[in-house]
C-alpha atoms as one frame of an Amber mdcrd trajectory, in Angstrom:
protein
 145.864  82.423 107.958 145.926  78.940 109.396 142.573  77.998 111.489 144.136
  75.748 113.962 146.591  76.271 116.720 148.610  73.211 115.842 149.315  74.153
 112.040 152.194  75.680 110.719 152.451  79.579 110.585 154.918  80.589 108.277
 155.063  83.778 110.337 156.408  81.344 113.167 158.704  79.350 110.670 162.358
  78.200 112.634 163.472  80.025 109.568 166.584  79.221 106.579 169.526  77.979
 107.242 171.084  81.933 104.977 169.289  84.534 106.597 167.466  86.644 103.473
 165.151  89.443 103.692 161.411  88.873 104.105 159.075  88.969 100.626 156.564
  91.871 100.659 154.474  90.254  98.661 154.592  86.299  99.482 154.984  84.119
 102.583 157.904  81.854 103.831 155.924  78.895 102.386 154.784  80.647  99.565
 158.277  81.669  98.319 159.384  78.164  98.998 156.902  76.257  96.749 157.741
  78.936  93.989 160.982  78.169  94.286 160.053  74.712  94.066 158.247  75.382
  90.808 160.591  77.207  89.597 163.527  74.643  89.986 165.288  72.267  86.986
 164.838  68.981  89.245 160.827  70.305  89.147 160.490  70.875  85.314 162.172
  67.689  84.838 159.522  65.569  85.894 158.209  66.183  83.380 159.928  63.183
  81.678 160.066  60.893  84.617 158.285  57.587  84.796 155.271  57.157  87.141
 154.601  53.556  86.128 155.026  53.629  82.291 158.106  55.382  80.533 157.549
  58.654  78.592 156.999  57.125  75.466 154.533  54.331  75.609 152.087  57.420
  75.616 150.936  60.816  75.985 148.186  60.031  78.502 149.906  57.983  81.331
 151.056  60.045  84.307 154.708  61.111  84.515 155.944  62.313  87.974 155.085
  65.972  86.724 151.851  65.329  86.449 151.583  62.815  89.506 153.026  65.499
  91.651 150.464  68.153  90.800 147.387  66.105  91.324 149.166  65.409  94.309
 149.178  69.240  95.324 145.974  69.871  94.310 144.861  66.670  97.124 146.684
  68.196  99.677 145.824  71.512  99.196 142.412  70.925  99.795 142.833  68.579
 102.407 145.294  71.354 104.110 141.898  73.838 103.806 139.532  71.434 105.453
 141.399  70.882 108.121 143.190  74.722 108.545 146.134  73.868 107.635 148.859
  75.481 106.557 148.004  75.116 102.366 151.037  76.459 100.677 153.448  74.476
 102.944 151.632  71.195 102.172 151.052  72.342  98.651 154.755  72.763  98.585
 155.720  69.273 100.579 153.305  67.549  97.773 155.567  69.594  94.750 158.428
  68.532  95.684 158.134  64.542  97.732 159.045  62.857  93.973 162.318  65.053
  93.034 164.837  62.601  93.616 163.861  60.180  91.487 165.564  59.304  89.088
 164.825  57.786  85.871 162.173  54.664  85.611 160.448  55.079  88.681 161.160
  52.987  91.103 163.346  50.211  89.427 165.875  53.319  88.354 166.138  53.867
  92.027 166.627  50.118  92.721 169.295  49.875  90.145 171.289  53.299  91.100
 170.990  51.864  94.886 172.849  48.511  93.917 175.170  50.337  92.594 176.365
  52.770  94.686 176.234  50.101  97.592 180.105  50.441  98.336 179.535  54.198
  98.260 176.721  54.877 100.949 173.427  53.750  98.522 170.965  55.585  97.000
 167.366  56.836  98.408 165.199  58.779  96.811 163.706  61.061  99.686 167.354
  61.729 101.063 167.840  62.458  97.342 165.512  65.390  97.038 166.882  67.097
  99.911 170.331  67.153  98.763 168.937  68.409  95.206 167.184  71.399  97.229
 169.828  72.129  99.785 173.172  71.811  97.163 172.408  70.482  93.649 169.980
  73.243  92.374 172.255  76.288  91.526 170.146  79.190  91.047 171.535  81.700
  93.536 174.321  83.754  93.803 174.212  83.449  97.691 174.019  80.282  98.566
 173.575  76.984  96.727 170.472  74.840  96.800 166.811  76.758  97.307 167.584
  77.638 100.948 164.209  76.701 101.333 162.224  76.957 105.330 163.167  74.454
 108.038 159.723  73.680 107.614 160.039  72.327 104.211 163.208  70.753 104.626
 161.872  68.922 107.727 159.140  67.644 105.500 160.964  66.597 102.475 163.228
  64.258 104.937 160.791  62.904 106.864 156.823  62.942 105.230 156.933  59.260
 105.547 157.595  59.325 109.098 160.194  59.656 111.643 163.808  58.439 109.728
 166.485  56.155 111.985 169.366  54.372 111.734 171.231  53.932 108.813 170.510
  57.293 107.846 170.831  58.250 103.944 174.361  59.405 103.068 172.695  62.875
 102.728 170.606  63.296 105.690 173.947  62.818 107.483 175.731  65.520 105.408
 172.925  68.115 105.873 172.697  67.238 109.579 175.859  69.214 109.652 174.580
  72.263 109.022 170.906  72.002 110.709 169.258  69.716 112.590 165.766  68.143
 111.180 164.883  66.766 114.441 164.842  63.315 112.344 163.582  61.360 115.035
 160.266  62.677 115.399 157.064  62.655 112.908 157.051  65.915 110.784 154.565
  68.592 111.037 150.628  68.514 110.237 151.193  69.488 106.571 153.918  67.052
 105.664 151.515  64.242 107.165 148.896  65.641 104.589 150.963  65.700 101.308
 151.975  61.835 102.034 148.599  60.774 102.383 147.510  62.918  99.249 150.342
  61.074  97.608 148.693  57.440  98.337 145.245  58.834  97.064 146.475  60.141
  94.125 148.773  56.991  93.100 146.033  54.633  94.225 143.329  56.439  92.202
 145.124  57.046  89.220 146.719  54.155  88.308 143.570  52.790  87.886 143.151
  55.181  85.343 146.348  54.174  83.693 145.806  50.459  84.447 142.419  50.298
  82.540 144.316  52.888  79.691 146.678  50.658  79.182 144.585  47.358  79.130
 146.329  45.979  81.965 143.177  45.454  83.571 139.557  46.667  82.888 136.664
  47.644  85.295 134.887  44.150  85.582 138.263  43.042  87.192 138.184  45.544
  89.960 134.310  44.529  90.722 135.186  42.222  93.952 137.800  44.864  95.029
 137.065  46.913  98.232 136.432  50.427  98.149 136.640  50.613  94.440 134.310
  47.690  93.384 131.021  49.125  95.367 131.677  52.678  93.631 131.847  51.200
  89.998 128.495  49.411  90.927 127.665  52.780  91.889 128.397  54.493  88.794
 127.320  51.750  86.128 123.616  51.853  87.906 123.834  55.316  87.464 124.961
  55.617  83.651 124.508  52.880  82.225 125.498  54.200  79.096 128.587  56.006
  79.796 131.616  55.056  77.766 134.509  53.584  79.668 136.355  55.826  79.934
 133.670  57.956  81.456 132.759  55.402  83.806 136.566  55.362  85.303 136.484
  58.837  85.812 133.191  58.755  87.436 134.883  56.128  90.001 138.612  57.497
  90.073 136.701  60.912  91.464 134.152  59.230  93.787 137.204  57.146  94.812
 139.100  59.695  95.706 136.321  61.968  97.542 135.429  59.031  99.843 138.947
  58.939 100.640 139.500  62.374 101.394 136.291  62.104 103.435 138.081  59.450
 105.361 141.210  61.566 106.104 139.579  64.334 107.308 137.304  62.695 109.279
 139.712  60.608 111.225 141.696  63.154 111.249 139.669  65.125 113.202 138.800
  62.142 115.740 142.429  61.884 116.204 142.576  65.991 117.043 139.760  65.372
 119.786 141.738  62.548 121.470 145.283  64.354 121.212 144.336  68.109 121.610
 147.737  69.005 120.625 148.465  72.967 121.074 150.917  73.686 118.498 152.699
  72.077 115.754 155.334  70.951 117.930 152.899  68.869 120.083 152.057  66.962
 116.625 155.805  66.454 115.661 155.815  64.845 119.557 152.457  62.877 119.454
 155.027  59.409 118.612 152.573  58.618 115.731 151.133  60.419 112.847 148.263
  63.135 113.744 146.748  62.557 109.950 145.821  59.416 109.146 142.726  57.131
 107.338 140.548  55.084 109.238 141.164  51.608 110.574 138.132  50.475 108.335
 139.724  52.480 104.782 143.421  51.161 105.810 142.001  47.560 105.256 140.360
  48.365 102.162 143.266  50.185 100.628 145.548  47.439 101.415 143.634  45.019
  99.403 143.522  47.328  96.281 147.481  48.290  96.565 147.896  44.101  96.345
 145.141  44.251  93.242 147.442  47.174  91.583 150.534  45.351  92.505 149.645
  41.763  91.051 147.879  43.266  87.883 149.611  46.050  86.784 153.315  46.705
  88.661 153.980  43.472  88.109 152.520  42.948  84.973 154.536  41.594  82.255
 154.908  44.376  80.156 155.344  47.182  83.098 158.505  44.580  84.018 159.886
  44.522  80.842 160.210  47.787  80.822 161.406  48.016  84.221 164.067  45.789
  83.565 165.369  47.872  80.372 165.258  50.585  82.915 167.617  49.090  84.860
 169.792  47.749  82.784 170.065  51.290  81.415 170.609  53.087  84.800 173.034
  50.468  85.834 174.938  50.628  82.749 175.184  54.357  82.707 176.347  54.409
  86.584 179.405  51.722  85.694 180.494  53.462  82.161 180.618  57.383  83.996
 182.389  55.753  86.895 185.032  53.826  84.704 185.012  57.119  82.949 184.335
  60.604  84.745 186.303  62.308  82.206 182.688  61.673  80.031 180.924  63.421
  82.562 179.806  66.467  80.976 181.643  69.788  82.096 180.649  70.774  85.186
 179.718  67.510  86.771 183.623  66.573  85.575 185.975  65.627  88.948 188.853
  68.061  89.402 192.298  65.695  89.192 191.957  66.358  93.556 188.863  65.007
  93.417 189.085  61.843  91.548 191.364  60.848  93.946 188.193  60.494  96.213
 186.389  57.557  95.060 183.216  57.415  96.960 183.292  61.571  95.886 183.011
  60.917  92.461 180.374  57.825  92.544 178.196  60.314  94.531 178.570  62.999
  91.705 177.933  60.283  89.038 174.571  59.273  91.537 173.252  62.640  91.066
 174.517  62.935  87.294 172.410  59.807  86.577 169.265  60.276  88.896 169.013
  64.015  87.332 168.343  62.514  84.159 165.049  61.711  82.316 163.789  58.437
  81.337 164.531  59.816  77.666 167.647  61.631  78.222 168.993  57.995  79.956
 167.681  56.359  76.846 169.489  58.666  74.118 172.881  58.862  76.258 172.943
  54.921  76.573 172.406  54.079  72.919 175.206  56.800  72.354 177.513  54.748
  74.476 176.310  51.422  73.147 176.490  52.881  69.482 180.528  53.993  70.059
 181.459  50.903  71.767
């Protein structure tokens, strides 16, 4: 049961968009983040970049394992607060489905190229993949998951204007996500458990990978106190023991932070429901003025030193090149789609139809099911 009036009840949920029969067993929200779990675009992550490609190693994060740190973040968050925990659970399962391949330079190559077809976005992507491309059900296509859910997918980040996302437009259609207005208490949670978890764990990665090492982080806010921290208290920890010491310390000040604003920003709001949040014209959860400023300055540390680092780019640009090259080939040739992503002879005739199938085709894929099906078309031509 949630403990605050303005959480989400998934007794009170605005409901799915096909009427089914209620679980016995499980909640709205719970049945939606098993469905989540249970979906292709979901197991797939499993072979998705976070910041280095499957197989420069078995210890970096992919977006699998990104996504369920991410849960377990806003889960507990969700608690402290009395939240609603399996709808923000759920929101922090599913915010990285529509990416595709290679992280964030796959999405900036598919973008480029569909720009004569309506672009490409990533959040607008994983609502089309849970409202039409997952076919599991014999009712209706896509996970008919909770308005709730939807509402959170499409807008965690904030309130969504003008252009909207070739998808958000199509699903508009058929319900309306109230788009202009901040999402509810949960979905503001699972974003915010998404920056701890990226922030916190790419220095993990970072200092894996040798892109950086702990001495280089000592002047950085936030994270530079806490290794002081840790080395005066074992001083003869390994490493790798002393970055987990400060990734988890890291990440519990942080969390300490976002509930403790939070709360401030309850007592100066008093919002009565959830719909007084979505209202509020800025978000409800949030960090402190104070941590803001210090996480800036380590998101420009990560960014110099390790997303722009000189091997992370080389691979990123192999990434695109691959995801570019892909997107050109299938639309030249849609008769290589496999079967049932292949255009009808009606549909063909619809150009910006088919670059949209050939968009989801490609961002579907893996980083090593993109690699294999690009060397097969460089090998035959």
């Amino acid at each position: 049961m949630s403990g605050v009036i303005f959480a989400s009840r998934a007794t009170q949920s605005r409901g799915r968009l096909h009427e089914e029969p209620p679980s016995p067993t499980r909640s709205n929200f719970q049945r939606d983040r098993d469905r989540i779990i249970h979906s292709a675009a979901f197991r797939r992550l499993q072979h998705k970049t976070q910041v280095f490609v499957h197989h420069e190693g078995d210890h970096y994060r992919s977006r699998l394992t990104h996504s369920l740190e991410v849960a377990q973040i806003a889960r507990s968050v969700a608690r402290e607060l009395g939240l609603e925990e399996d709808l923000a659970e759920a929101m922090a399962l599913a915010h990285d489905l529509g990416h595709p391949p290679f992280g964030h330079a796959g999405e900036d190559a598919l973008n480029l190229a569909m720009a004569d077809f309506g672009g490409f976005d990533h959040n607008a992507q994983a609502l089309r993949i849970l409202t039409h491309l997952e076919q599991r059900y014999a009712d209706f296509g896509g996970l008919n998951l909770t308005w709730e859910s939807l509402e959170g997918i499409a807008k965690h980040n904030g309130p969504v204007g003008p252009p909207l996302p070739a998808a958000l437009v199509e699903y508009g259609t058929h319900q309306d996500l109230e788009l202009d207005t901040y999402a509810g208490p949960e979905s503001q949670v699972a974003a915010l458990a998404d920056d701890i978890a990226y922030n916190n764990h790419d220095i993990d990665d970072g200092v894996r990978a040798g892109l950086f090492t702990l001495d280089d982080l000592a002047d950085v806010p936030l994270v530079g106190p806490v290794i002081a921290q840790v080395r005066g208290a074992y001083p003869q920890a390994s490493q790798s023991q002393q970055v987990f010491e400060t990734v988890r310390r890291v990440i519990h000040l942080m969390v300490s932070d976002l509930v403790t604003q939070t709360r401030r920003n309850v007592a100066e709001a008093t919002p009565l429901s959830v719909d007084d949040v979505r209202g509020l014209g800025r978000p409800l959860v949030a960090f402190s003025d104070d941590l803001l400023g210090q996480e800036k300055v380590l998101r420009a540390f990560l960014l110099n030193n390790m997303y722009r680092h000189e091997r992370v780019n080389r691979m990123s640009e192999q990434g695109k090149g691959i995801v570019s090259n892909l997107f050109r080939f299938y639309l030249d040739n849609p008769a290589r789609l496999p079967k049932d992503w292949r255009p009808t002879d009606n549909e063909a005739k619809d150009l910006h139809g088919v670059a949209r199938t050939i968009a989801d085709f490609v961002a579907g894929m893996t980083d090593r099911y993109a690699m294999e099906a690009h060397q097969d078309l460089i090998t035959e031509s």
